[in-house]
Each structure stands twice: as C-alpha cells, then as structure tokens.
DSSP file (Angstrom, degrees, kcal/mol; ACC not computed):
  #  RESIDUE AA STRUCTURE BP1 BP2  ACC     N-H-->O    O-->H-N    N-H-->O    O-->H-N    TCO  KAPPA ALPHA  PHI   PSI    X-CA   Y-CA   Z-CA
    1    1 A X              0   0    0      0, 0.0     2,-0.2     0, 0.0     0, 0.0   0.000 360.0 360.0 360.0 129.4   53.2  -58.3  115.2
    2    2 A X        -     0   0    0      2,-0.0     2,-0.7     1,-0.0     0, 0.0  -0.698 360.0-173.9 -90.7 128.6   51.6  -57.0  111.5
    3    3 A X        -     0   0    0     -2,-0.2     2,-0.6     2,-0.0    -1,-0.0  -0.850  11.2-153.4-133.3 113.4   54.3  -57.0  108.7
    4    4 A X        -     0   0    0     -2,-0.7     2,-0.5     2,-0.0    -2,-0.0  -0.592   5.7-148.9 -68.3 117.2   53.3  -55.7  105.7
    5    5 A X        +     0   0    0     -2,-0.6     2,-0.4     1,-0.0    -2,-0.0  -0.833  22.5 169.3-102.6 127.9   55.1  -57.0  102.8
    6    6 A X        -     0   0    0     -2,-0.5    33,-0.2     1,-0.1    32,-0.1  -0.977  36.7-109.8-142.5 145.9   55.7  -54.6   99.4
    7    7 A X        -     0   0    0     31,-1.5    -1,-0.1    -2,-0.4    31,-0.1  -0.088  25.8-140.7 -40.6-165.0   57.8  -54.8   96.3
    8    8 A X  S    S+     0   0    0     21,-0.1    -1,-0.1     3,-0.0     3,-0.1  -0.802  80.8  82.7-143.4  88.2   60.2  -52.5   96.5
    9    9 A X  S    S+     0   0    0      1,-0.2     2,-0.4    31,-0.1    21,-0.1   0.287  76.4  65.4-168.2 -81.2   60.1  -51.4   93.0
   10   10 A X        -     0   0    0      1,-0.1     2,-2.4    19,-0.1    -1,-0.2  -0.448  57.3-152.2-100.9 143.0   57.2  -48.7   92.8
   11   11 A X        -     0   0    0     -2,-0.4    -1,-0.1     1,-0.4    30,-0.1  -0.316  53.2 -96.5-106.6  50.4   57.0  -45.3   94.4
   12   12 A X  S    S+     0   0    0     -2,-2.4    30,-0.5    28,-0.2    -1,-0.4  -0.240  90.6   3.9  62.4-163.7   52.9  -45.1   94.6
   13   13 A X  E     -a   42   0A   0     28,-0.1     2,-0.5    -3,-0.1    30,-0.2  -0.225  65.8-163.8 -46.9 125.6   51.1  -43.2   92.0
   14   14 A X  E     -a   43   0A   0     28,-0.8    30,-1.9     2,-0.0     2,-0.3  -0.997   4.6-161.6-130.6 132.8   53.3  -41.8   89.0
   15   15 A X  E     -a   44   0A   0     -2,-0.5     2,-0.5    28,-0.3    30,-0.1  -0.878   4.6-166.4-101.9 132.0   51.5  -39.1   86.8
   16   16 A X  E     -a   45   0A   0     28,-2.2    30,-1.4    -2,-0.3     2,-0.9  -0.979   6.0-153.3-123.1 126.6   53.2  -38.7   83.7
   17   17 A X  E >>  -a   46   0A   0     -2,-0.5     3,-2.1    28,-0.1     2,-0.7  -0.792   1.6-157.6-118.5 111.1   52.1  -35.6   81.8
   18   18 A X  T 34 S+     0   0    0     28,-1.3    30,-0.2    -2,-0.9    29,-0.1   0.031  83.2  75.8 -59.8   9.7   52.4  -35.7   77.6
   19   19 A X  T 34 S+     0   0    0     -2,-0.7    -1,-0.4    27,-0.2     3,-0.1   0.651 107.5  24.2-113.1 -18.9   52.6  -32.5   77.3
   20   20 A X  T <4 S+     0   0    0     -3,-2.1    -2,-0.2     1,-0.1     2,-0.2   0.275 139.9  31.3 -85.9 -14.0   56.1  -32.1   78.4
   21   21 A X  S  < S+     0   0    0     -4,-0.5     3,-0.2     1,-0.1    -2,-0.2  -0.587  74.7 177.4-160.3  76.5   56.8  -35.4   77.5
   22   22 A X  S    S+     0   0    0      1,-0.2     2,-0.4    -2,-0.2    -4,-0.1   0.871  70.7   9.2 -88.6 -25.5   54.8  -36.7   74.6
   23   23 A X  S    S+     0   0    0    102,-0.2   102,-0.2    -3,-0.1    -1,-0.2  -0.965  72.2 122.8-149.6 164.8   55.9  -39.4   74.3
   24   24 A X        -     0   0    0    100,-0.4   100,-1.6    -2,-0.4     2,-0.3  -0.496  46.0 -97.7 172.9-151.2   58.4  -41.9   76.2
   25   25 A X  E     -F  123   0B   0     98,-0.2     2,-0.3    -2,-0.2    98,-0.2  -0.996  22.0-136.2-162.2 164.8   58.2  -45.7   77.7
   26   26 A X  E     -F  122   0B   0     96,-2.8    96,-2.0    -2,-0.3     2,-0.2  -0.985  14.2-155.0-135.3 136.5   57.6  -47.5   81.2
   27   27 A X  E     -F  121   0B   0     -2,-0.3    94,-0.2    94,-0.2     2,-0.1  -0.529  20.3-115.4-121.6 160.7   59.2  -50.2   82.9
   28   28 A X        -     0   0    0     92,-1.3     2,-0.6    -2,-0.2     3,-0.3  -0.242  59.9 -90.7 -49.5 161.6   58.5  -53.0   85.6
   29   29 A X  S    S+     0   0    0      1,-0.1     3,-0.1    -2,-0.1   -19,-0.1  -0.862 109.0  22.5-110.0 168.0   60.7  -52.3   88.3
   30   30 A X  S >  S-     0   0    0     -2,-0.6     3,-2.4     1,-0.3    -1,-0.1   0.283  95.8-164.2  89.5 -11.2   64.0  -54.0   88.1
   31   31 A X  T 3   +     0   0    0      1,-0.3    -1,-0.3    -3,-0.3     3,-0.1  -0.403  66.9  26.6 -77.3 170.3   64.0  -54.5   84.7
   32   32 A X  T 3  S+     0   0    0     -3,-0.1    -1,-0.3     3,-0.0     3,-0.1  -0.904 118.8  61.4 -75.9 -17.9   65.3  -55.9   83.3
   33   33 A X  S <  S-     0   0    0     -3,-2.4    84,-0.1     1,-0.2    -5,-0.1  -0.092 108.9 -62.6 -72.6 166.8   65.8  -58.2   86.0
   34   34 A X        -     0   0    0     -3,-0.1    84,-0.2    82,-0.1    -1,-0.2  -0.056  56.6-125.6 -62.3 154.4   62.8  -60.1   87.7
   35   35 A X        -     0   0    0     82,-1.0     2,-0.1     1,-0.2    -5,-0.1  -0.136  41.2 -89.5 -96.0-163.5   60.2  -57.2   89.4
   36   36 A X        -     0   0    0      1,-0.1     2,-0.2    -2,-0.1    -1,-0.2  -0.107  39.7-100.2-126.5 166.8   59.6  -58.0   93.5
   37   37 A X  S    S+     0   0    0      1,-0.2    75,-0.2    -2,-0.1    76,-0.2  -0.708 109.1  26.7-103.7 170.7   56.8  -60.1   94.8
   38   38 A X  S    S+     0   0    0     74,-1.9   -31,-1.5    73,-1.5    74,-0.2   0.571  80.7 162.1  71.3  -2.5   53.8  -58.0   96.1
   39   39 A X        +     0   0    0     72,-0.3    72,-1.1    73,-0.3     2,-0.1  -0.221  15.6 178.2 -52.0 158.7   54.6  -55.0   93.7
   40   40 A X  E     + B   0 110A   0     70,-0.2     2,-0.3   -28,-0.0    70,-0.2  -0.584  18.1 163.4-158.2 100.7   51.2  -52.5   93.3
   41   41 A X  E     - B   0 109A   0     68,-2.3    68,-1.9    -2,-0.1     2,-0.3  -0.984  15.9-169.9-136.6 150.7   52.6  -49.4   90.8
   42   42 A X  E     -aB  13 108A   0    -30,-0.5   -28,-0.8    -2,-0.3     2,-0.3  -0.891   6.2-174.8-135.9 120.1   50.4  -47.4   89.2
   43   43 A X  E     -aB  14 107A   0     64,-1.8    64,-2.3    -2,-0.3     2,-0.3  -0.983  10.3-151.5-138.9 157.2   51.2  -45.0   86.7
   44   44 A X  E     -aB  15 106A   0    -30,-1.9   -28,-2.2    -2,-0.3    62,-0.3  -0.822   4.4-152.2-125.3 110.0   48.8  -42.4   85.0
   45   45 A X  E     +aB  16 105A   0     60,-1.9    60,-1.5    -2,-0.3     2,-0.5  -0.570  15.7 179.2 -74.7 134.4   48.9  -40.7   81.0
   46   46 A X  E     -aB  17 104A   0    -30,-1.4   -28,-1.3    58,-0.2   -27,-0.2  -0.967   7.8-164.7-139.7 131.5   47.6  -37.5   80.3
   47   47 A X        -     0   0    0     56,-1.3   -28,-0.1    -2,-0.5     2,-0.1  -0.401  37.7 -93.6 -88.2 168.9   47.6  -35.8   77.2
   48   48 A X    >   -     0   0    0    -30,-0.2     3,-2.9    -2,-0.2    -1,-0.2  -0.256  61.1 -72.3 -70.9 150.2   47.0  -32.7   76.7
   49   49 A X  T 3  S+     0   0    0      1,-0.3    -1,-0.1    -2,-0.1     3,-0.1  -0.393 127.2  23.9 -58.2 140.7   42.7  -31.5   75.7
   50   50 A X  T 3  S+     0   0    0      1,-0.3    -1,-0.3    -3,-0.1     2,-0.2   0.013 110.6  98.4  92.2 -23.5   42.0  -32.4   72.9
   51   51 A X    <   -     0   0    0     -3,-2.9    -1,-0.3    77,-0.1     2,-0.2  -0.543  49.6-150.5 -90.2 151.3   44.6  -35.3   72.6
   52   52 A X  E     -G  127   0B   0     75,-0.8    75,-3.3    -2,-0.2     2,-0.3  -0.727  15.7-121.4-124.9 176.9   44.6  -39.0   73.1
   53   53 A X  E     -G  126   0B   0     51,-0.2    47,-2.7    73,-0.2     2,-0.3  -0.921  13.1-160.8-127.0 160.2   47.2  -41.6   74.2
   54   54 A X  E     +GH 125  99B   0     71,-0.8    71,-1.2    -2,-0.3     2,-0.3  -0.666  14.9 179.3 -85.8 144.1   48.7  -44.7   72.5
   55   55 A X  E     +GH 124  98B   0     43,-3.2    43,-2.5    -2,-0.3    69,-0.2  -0.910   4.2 165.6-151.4 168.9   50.2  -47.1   74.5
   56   56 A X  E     -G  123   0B   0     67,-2.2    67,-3.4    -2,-0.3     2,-0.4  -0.919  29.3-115.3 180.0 148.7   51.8  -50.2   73.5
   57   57 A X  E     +G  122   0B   0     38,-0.5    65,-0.2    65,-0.2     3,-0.1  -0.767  21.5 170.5-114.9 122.4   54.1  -53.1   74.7
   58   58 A X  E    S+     0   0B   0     63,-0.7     2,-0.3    -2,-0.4    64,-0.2   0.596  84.0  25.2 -90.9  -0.5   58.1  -54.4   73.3
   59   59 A X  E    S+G  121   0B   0     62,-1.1    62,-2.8    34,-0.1    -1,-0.4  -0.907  70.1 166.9-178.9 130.6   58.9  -57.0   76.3
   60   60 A X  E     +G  120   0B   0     -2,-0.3     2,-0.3    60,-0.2    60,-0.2  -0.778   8.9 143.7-154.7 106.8   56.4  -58.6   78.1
   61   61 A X  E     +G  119   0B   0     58,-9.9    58,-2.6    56,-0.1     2,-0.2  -0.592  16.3 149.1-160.2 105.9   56.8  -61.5   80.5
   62   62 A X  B     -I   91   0C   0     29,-1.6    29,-6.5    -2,-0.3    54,-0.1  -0.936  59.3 -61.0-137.6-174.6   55.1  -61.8   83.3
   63   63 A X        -     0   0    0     52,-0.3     8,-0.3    -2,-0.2     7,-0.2   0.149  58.4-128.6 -75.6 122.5   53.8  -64.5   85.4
   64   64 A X        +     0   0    0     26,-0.1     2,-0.3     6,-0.1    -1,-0.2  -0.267  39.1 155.4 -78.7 131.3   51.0  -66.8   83.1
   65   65 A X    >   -     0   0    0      1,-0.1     3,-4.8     6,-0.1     5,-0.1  -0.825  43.3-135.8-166.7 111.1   47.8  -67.5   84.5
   66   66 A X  T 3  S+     0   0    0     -2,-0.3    -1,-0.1     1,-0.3    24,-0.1   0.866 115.7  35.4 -36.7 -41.8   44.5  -68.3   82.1
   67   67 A X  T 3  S-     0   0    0     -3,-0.1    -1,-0.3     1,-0.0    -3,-0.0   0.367 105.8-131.8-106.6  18.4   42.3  -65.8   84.4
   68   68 A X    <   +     0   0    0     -3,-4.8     4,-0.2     1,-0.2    -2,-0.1   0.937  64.7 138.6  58.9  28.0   45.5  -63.2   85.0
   69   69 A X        +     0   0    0      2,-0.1    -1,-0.2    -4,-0.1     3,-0.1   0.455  59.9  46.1-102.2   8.6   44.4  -63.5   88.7
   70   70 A X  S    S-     0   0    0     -7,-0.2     2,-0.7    -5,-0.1    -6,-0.1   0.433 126.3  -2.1 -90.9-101.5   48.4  -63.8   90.2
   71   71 A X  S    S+     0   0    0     -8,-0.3     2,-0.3    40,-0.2    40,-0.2  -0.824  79.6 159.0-119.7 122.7   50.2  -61.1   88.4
   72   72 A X        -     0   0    0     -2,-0.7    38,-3.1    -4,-0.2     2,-0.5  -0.859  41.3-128.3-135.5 163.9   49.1  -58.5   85.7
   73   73 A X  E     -DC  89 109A   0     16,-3.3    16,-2.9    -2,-0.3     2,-0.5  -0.941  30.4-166.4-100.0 104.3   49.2  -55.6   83.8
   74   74 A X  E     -D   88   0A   0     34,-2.0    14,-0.3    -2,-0.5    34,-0.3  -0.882   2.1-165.4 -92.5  71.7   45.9  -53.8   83.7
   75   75 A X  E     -     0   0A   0     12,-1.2    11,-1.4    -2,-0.5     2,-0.4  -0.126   8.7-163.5-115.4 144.6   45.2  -51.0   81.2
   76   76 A X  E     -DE  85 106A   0     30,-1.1    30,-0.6     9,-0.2     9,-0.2  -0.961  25.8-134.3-138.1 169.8   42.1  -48.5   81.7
   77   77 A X  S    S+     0   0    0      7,-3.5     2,-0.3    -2,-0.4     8,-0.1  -0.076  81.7  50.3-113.6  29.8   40.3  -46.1   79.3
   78   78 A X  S    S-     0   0    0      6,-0.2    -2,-0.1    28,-0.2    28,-0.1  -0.851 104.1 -73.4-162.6-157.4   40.4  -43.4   82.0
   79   79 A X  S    S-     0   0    0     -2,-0.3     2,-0.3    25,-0.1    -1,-0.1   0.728 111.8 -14.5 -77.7  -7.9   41.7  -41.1   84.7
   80   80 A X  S >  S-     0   0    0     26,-0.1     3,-4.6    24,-0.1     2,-2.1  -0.998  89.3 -67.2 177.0-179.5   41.9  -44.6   87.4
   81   81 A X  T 3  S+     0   0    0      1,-0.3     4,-0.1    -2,-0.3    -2,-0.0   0.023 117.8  75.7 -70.3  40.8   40.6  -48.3   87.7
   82   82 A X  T 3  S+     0   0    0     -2,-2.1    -1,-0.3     2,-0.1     3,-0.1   0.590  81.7  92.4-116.0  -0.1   37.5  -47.4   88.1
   83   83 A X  S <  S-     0   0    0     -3,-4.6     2,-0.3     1,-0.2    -5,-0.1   0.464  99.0 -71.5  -0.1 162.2   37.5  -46.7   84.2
   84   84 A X        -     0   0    0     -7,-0.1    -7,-3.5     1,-0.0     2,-0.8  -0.785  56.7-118.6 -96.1 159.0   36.5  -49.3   81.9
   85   85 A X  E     -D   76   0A   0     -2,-0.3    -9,-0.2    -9,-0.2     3,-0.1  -0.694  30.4-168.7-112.6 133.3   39.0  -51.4   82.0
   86   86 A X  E     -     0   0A   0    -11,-1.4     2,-0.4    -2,-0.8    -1,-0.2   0.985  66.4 -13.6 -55.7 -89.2   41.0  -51.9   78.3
   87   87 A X  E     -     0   0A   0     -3,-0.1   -12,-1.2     2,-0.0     2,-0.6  -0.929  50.3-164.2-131.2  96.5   43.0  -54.6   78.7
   88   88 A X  E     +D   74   0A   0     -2,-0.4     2,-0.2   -14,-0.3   -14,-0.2  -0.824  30.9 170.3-120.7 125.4   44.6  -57.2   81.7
   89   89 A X  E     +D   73   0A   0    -16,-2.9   -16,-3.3    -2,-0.6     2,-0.2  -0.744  22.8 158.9-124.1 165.9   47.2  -59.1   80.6
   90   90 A X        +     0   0    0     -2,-0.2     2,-0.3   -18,-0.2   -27,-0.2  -0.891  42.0  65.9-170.1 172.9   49.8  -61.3   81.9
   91   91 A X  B    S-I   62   0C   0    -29,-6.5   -29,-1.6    -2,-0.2    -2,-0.0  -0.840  91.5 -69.0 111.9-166.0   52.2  -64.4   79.9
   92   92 A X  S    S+     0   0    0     -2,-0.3     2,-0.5   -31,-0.2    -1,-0.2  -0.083  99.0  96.2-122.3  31.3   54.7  -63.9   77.3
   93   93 A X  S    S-     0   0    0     -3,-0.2    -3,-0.2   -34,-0.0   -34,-0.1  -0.977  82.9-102.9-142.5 122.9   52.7  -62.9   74.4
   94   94 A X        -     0   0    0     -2,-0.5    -2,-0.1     1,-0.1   -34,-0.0   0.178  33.0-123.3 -48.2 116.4   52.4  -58.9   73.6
   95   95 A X        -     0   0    0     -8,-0.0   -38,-0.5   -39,-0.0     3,-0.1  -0.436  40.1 -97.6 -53.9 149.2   49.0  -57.3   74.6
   96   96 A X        -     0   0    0      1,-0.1    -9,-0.0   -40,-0.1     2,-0.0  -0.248  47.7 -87.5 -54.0 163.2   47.6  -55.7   71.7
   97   97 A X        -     0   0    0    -41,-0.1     2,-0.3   -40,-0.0   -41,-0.2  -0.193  46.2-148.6 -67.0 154.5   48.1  -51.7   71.3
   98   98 A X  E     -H   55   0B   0    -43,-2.5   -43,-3.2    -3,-0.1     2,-0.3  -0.983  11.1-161.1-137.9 159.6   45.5  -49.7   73.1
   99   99 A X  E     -H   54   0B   0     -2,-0.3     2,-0.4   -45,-0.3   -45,-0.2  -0.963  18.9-130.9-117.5 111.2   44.0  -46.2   72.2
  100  100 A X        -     0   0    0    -47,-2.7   -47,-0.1    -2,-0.3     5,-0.1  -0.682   7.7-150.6 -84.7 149.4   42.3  -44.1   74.6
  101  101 A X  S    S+     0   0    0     -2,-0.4    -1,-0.1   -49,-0.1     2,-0.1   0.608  84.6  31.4 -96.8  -0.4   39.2  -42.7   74.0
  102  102 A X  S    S-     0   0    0      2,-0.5   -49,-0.2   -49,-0.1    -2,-0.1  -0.005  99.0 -88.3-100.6-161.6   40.1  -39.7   76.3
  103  103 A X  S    S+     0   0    0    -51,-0.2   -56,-1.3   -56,-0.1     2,-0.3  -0.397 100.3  70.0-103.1  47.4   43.0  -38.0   77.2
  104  104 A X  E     -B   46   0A   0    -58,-0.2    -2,-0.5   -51,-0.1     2,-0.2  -0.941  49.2-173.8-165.5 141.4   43.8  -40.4   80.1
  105  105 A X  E     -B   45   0A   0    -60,-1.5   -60,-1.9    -2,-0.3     2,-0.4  -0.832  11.1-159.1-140.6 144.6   45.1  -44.2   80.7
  106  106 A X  E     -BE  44  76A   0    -30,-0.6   -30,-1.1   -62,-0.3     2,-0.3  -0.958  11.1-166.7-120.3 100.5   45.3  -45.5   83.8
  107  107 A X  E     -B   43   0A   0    -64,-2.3   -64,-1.8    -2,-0.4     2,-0.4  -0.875   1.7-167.3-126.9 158.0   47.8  -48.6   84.0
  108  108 A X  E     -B   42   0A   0     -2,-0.3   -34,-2.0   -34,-0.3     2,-0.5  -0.988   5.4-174.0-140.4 132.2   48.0  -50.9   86.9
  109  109 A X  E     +BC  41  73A   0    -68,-1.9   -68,-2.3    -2,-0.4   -36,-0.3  -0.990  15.6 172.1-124.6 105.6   50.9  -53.8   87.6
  110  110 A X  E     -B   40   0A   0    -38,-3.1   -70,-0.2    -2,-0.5     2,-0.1  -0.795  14.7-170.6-104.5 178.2   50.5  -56.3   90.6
  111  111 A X        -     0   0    0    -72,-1.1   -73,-1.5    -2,-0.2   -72,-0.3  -0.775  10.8-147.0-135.3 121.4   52.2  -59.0   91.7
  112  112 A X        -     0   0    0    -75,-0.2   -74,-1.9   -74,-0.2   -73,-0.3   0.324  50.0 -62.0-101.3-164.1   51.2  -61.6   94.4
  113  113 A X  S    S+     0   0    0    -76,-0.2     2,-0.3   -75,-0.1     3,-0.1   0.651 105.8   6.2 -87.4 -19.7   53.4  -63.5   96.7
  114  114 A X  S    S+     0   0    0      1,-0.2   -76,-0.2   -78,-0.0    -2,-0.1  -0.815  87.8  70.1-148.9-153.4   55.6  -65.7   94.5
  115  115 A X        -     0   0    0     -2,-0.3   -52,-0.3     1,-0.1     2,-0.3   0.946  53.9-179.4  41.0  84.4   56.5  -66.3   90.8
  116  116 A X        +     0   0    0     -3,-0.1     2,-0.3   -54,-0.1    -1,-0.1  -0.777   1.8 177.7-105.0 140.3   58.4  -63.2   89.6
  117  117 A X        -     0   0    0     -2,-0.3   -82,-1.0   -56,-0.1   -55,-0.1  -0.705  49.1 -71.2-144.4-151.4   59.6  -62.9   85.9
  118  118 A X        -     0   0    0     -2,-0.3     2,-0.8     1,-0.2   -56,-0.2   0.963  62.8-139.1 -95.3 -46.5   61.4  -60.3   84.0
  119  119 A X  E     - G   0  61B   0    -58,-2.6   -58,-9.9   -91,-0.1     2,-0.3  -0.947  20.3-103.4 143.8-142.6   58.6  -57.7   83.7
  120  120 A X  E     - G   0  60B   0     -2,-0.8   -92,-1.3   -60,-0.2     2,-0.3  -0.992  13.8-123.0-173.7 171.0   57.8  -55.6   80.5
  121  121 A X  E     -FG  27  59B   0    -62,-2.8   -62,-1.1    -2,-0.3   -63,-0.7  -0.941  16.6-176.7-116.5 144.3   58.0  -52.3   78.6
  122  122 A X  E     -FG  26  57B   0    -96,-2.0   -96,-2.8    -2,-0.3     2,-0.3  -0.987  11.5-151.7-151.4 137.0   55.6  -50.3   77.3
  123  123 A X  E     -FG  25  56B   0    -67,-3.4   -67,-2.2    -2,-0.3     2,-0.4  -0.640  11.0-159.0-103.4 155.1   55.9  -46.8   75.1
  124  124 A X  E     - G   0  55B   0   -100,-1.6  -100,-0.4    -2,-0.3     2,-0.2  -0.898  10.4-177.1-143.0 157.3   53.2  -44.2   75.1
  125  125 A X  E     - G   0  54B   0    -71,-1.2   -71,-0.8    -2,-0.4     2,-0.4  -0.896  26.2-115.3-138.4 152.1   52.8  -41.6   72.4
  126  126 A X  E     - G   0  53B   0     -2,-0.2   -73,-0.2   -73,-0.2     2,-0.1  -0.993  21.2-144.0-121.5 175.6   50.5  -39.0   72.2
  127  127 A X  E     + G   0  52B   0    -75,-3.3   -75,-0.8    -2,-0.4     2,-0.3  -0.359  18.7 175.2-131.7 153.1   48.0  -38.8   69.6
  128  128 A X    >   -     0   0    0    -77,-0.2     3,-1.3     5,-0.1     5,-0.4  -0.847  51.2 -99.3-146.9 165.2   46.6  -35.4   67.8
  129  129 A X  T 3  S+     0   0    0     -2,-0.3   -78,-0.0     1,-0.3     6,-0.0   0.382 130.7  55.0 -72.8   0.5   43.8  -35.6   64.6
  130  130 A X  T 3  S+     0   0    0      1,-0.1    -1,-0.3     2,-0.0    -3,-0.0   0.254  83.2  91.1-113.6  31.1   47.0  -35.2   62.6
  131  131 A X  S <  S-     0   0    0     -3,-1.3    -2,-0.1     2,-0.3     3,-0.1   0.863  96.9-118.7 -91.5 -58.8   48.5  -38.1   64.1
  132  132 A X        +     0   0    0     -4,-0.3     2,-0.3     1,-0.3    -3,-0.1  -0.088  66.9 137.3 102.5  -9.9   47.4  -40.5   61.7
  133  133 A X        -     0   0    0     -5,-0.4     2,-0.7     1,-0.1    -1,-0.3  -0.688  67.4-114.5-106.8 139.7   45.4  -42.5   64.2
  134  134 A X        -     0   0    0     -2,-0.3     2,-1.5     1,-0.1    -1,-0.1  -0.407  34.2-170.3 -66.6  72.6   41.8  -44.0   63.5
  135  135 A X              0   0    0     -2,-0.7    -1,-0.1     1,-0.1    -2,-0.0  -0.399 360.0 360.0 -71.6  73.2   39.8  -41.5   66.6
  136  136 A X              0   0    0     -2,-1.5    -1,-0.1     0, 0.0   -35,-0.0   0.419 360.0 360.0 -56.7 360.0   36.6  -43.8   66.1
C-alpha cells in the first residue's frame, strides 16, 4: 500500500491579486507555531499592468542548510518556477527584499521529511512609477 505524506498546512496554488489587495503579508502554515513536514505551498503576486511587486520578509526561521536543499523559501521573478529564480532561502537570517521586474512573483515553500521550525512572514506591496521605488 502507497501513502502519500503532505503537510497539512497549504491548500495548492494561492493567487493573490494586488489589485484588490495591494498590499498585505503571507505566512508559513501554523505560524506561528512550527509548519508540517513535507509542506509544498505555492502562492502567486500579481499586480496590476503596468505595476510591479515588492516583497519582503519580518520572521524567518526555517530549517538551515548551506545549499537550502531540506527546506526553503524560493522567490521567482515571474508568473511560476520556471522564472528566474530571485532568491532561495532558508536559516534564521532575513532574505534580502526582492523587486520584480514584472508584474508577477512566484513564491515557493517546501519542507522535507523532518526538522520543522517556526516558519516566516513576508509582506508584499505593490509598486507604481510614483511609488518611490528604483524600476531599473
């Protein structure tokens, strides 16, 4: 008998759209308490045309690993992972902010079969040419 094991924490794909909601924040699940082993949640920002997104992390602690290869946080510069990929982090020490060069980020959370810790937060904004923010 095949038993497929999955957190219990994320509900597939969540599309978040920034045009009703420009900007807000995103959790692990369970935080604050430790997330699930096996988690795969997926969330996607989309601004509105003509708009970009911010994102950025207050609380980050998950499981530390030099090559991130247990459990991470994955950021991408596009509508999904097959994007270029931003940022994958994992540890206690706050990823830098990211900027998308689009009007889409793609963010990606596993977790593998043991070590669970408290998770993280992250706020999303979105970003206009009167924002203040550097569209290089």
């Amino acid at each position: 008998m095949l038993i497929w094991l999955t957190g219990s924490g994320c509900s597939g794909l969540e599309t978040i759209y920034l045009s009703s909601t420009p900007n807000g924040s995103i959790h692990s699940p369970g935080y604050p308490y430790r997330y699930d082993n096996y988690e795969n949640c997926q969330w996607r920002l989309i601004a509105p045309f003509g708009n970009k997104v911010l994102l950025y992390f207050t609380v980050f602690e998950v499981e530390d690993d030099s090559e991130c290869g247990y459990d991470s946080v994955e950021l991408f510069n596009g509508f999904d992972n097959s994007s270029s990929l931003l940022s994958k982090s994992c540890g206690s020490g706050l990823p830098l902010p990211v900027y998308s060069s689009s009007r889409y980020i793609y963010i990606r959370f596993k977790s593998d079969s043991s070590v669970t810790q408290k998770g993280f937060v992250a706020h999303y904004r979105k970003l206009t040419d009167s924002s203040g923010a550097f569209f290089g």
